[in-house]
N, C-alpha and C positions, 0 to 999 in steps of 0.2 A: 792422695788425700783421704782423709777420715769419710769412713761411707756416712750421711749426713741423716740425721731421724729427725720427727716432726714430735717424737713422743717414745716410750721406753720401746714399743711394739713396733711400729709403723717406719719405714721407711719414708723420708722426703723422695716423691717422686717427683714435683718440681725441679728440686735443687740438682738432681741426677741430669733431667732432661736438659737444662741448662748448660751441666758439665757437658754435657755428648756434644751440644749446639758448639759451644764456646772449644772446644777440643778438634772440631772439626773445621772450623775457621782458621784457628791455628796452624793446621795440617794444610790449610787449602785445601779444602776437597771438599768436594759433596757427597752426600748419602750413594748419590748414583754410581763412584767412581769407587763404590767398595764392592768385590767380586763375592765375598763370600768372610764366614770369621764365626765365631762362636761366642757368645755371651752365658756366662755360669756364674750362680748364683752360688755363693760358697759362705759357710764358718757360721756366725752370728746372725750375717743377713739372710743366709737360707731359712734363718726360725724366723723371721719375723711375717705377719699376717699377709703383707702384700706382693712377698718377694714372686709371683708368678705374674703378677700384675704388671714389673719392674722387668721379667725377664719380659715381658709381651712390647714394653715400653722402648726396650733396646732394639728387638727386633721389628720393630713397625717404624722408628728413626734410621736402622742402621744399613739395613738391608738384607740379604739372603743369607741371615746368620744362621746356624745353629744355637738352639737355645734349648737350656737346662738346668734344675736347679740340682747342684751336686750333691747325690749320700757322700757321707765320709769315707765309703771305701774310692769313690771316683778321685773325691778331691786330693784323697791319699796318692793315689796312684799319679795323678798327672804334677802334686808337688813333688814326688819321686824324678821324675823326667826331667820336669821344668830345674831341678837346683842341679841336675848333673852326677845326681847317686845314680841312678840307671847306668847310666857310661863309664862312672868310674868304677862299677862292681865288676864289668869287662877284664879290667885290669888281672891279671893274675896275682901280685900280690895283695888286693882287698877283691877275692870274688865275693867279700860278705858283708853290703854294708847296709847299716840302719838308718833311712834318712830319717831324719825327726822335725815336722811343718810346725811350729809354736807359732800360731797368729793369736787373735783376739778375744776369743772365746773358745779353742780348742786346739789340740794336738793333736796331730795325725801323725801314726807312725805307717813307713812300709819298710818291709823288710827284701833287698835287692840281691838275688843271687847271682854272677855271671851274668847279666846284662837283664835279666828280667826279676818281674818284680814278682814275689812269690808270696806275700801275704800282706794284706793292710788293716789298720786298727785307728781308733781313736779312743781319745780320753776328754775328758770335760773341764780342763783345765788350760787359760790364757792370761794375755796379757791386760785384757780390758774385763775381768770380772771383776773391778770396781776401777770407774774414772773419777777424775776432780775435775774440776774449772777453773778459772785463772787464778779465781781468788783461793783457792787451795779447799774449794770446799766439795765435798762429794756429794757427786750429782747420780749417781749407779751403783749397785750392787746386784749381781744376777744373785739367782738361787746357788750357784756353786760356788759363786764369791763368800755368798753366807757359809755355806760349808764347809770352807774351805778357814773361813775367819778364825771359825770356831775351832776347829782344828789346831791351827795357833796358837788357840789362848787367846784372842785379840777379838775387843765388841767393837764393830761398827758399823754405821746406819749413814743412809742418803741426811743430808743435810751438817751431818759431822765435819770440823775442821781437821784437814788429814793433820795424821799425825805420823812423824817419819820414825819411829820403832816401830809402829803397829804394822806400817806400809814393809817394812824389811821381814819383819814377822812372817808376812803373808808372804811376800816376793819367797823365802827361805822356805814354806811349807809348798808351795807349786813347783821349784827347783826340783825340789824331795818327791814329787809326785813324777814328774815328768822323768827324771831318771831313773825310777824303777822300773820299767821295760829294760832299757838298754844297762842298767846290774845283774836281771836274771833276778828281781826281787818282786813276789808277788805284792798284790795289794791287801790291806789291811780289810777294807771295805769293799766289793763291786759298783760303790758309786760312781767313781770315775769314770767307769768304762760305758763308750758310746755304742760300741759291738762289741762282738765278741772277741776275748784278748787274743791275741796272737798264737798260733797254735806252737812257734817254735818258740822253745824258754832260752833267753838268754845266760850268764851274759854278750853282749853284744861290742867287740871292741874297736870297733871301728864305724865311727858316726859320720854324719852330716845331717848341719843345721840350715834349717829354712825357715820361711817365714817372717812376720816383720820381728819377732824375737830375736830372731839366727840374725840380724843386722846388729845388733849388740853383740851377740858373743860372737859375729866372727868381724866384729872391731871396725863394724862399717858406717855404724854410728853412734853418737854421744848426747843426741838430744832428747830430751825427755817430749813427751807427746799429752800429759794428763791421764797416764795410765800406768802400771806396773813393768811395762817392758825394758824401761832401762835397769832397775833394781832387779828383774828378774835375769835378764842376760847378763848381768854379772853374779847373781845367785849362780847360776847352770855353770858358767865361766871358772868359777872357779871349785868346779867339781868334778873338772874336766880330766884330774890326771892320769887316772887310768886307761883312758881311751885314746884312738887315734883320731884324731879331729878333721878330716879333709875338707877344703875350702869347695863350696856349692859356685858354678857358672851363676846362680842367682838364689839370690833369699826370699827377699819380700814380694819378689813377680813372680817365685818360682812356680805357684800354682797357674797364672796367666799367659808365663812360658809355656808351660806344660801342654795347656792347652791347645797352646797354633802347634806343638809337635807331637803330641799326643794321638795323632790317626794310626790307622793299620790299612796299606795297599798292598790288597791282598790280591796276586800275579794268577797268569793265567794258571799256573802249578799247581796253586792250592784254590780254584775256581771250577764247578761245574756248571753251566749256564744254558738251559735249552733256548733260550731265547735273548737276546739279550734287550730287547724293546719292554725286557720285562722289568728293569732298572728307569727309575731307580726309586727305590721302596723307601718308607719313614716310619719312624715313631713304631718298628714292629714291637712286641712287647716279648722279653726272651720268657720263655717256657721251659725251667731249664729240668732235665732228668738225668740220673747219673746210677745207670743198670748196674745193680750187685753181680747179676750174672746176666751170660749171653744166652737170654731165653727169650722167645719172640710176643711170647701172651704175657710176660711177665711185665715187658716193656712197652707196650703196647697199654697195658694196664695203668702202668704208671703216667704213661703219653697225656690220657683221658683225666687223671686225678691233677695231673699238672694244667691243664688248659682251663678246669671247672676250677679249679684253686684261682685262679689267676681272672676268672668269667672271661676268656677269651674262645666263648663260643664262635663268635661273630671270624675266624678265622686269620685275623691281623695280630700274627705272634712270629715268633721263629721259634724255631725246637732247637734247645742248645741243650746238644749232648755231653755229656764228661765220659769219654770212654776209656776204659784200664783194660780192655780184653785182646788187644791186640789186633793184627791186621790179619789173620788167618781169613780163608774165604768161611769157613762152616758157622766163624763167630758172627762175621760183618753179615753172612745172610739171615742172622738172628735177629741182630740189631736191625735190618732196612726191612724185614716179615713186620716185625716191630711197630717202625714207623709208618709205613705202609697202612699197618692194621688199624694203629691206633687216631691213624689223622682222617682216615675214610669218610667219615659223614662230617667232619668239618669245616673241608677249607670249601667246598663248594665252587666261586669261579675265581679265589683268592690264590696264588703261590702257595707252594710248598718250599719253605725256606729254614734250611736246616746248615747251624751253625755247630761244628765240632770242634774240639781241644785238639785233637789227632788230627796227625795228617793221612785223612784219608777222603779228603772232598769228590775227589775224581772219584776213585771207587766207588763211593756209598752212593755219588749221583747216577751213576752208570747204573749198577745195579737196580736201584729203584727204577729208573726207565726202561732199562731194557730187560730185564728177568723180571720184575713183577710187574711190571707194568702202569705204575701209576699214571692216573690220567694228568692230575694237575701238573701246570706249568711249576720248572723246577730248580730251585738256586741253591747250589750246597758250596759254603768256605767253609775254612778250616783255620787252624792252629788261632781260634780266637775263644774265650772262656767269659763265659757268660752266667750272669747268676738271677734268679726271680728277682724283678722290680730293676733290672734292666732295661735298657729301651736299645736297639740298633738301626741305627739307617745307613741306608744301602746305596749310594751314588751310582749315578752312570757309569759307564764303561768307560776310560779315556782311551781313546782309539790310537792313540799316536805310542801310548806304553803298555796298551793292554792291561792297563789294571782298573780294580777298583775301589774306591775311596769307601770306608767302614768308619761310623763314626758310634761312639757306644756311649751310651748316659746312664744317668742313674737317679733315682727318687731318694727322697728323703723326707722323712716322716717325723712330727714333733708332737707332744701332749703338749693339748690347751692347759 
């Protein structure tokens, strides 16, 4: 269903509470009977005033959910999973594919190498930057529907009777936007862009489409909804020849897919734990550093500028390292002097919880403990990539598989 508003800004947080009520009847079930699940706030309704009000509203109905309001690079990454580009870049002949999420208010691209996903982007262009009403008369226009108008050639304003060259106009100029990523075609203007573009240039030939858009062009539906998505998936549809089109396991869910398969159980292999009564940790906020060189004051130095950046004096962070120096013991004893040095008068009687890209958990746990000695209690995984304004929580131990559940979020930030 259409996510329902009381007003351009505002969420109907009635009308939600309602669906959860009315949704859970349906199911038969009670609130009680749900173990665990995640609730993410994603696309148009993450900008609106109350959407943390909304996520607090899912999880006080739902139960022991995870709750987050998604940046564009999370929602990137888990619409990558959820349509099935992740698994099909596996493939050997597409190790390189670009999913493209076209929902309602944005685009999110990631780009999937060999089963991961290696960069995600967004752009400021969808399906509902301007809706109608039954009576065919427009009731919305975002800021980038205006932008985007004019752009066109094409004036229109809330209260206008649509008009269907003006509406193809626009549907034909967001087509035009959205596939310059995957031509290898820069943009004219940086307005589009929600982060920073993609560091790899296209072109990109071998696509997949998600989102409720990607339901048009991959021919799953023909109904129009009071927005530009069906003119627009046939805009994109039919620009399609040069590329290779692969059909998504999901379009319109694919971000909500993503989500239930979206974790990292991360094995005793890439787990150091002196304790493990010390699980399970929440809300850490990543602290992330990424050492030019393997120098111990240097990094250490950085440790200290990354934690006062972030105000996480108060000791509730993880340190997520990006390390390029290798696993040598002369480097890693640089890097863990480093860390060591740099977290000393922080954590106080909080964990020391260090998240690395490498696999090198074991090592750099050990070390810290047993050659330097730190005192704090101590949790290092691995092969997981973390960036400031990250959040990770840290589940229990499952005793029956020895692993443990990582769940990682992400903020998102909007001008009033």
């Amino acid at each position: 269903m259409l996510t329902p508003y009381v007003s351009e800004r505002r969420i109907d947080t009635d009308a939600l509470g309602t669906f959860i009520e009315r949704s859970y009847g349906e199911a038969g079930w009670s609130p009680d009977d749900v173990d665990t699940g995640a609730v993410i706030t994603t696309g148009e309704a993450a900008r609106k005033e109350n959407a943390s009000a909304i996520v607090q509203l899912f999880s006080g109905e739902a139960g022991k959910f995870v709750c987050a309001t998604a940046g564009h690079h999370l929602e990137s990454l888990l619409a990558a999973h959820g349509s099935g580009a992740v698994a099909l870049s596996r493939d050997a002949a597409t190790p390189l594919v670009l999913n493209v999420d076209i929902g309602g208010g944005t685009t999110k691209l990631a780009l999937c190498r060999s089963g991961r996903v290696e960069e995600t982007a967004a752009i400021d262009v969808g399906a509902r930057l301007l809706s109608w009403d039954g009576a065919g008369k427009i009731r919305a226009v975002t800021r980038a529907g205006a932008r985007v108008a004019k752009e066109a050639g094409v004036r229109i304003a809330v209260g206008d009777i649509r008009d269907e060259g003006a509406l193809d106009a626009i549907a034909r100029r967001i087509a035009d936007l959205a596939l310059r990523v995957p031509l290898g075609m820069r943009f004219d203007d940086p307005a589009p862009w929600l982060t920073e573009p993609l560091v790899a240039r296209g072109p990109f030939h071998v696509l997949v489409f998600s989102g409720g858009v990607g339901e048009y062009i991959n021919g799953w539906e023909t109904n129009e909804f009071g927005d530009l998505g069906l003119r627009l998936g046939r805009a994109i549809a039919r620009r399609l020849e040069s590329f290779e089109v692969l059909r998504p396991v999901e379009s319109i869910r694919a971000t909500c897919i993503g989500a239930s398969q979206y974790s990292v159980q991360v094995s005793g292999d890439t787990l150091f734990l002196t304790d493990p009564g010390l699980l399970p940790l929440r809300d850490l906020a990543a602290v992330a550093v990424r050492p030019e060189t393997a120098d111990a004051r240097a990094i250490a130095d950085e440790i200290r500028r990354g934690v006062a950046r972030l105000d996480r004096e108060d000791g509730r962070f993880a340190l997520a390292v990006r390390w390029r120096h290798g696993p040598a013991y002369g480097a890693l004893r640089e890097l863990c002097a480093g860390i060591a040095d740099g977290t000393r008068d922080l954590l106080a009687a909080s964990p020391l919880v260090v998240v690395l890209d490498a696999d090198l958990a074991g090592i750099v746990g050990q070390m810290l403990k047993d050659e330097l000695d730190v005192p704090s209690p101590l949790v290092c995984v691995d092969q997981i990539a973390l960036s400031d304004l990250d959040f990770i929580d840290l589940g229990a131990m499952i005793p029956e598989k020895l692993v443990v559940p990582v769940v990682i979020k992400s903020l998102v930030f909007s001008e009033r």
